[in-house]
C-alpha positions in Angstrom: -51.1 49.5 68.6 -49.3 46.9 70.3 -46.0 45.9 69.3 -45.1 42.0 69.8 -41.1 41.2 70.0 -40.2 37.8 69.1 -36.7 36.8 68.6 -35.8 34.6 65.4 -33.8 31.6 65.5 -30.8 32.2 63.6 -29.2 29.0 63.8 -29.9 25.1 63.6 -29.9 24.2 67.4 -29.4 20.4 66.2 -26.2 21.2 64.9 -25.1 23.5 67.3 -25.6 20.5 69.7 -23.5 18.4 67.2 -20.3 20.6 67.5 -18.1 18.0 69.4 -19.7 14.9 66.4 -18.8 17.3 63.8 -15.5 18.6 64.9 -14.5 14.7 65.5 -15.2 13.7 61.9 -13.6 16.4 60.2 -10.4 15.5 62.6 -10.9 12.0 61.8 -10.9 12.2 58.2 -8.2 14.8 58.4 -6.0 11.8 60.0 -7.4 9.4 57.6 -5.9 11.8 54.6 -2.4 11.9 56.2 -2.3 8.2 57.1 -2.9 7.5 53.2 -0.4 9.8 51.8 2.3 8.5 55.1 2.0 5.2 53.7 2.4 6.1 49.9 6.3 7.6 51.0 8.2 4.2 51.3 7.0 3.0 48.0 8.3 6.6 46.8 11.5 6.8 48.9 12.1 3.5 47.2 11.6 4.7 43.5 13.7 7.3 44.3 16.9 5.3 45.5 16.7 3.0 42.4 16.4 6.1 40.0 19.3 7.3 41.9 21.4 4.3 41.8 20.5 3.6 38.3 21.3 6.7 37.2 24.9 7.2 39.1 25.6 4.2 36.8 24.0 5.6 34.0 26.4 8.3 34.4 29.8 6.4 34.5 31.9 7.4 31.0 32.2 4.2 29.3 35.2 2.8 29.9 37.0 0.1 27.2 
């Protein structure tokens, strides 16, 4: 009896030969993510000084 040996394709050569599209677009989006949440920190840094400001003066004893 004659024995055939065939190797078997373990992996999808189409996206093997998409590494460098893939890689791209998970760093793109990646960068898209950061620029989002970059841009949200003025509006907070901004909250945060007037909730600081209003409450130093929140915090003055009353004076008559």
């Amino acid at each position: 009896m004659k024995v055939l040996n065939q190797s078997i394709q373990l992996s999808n050569v189409a996206s093997d030969e998409r590494i460098v599209k893939s890689g791209a677009l998970m760093f793109f989006r990646a960068l898209r993510t950061v620029a989002d949440y970059v841009s949200e920190i003025p509006e907070a840094a901004t909250q945060a000084a007037s909730d600081i400001a209003e409450a130093w003066e929140q915090s003055r004893p009353n004076v008559r």
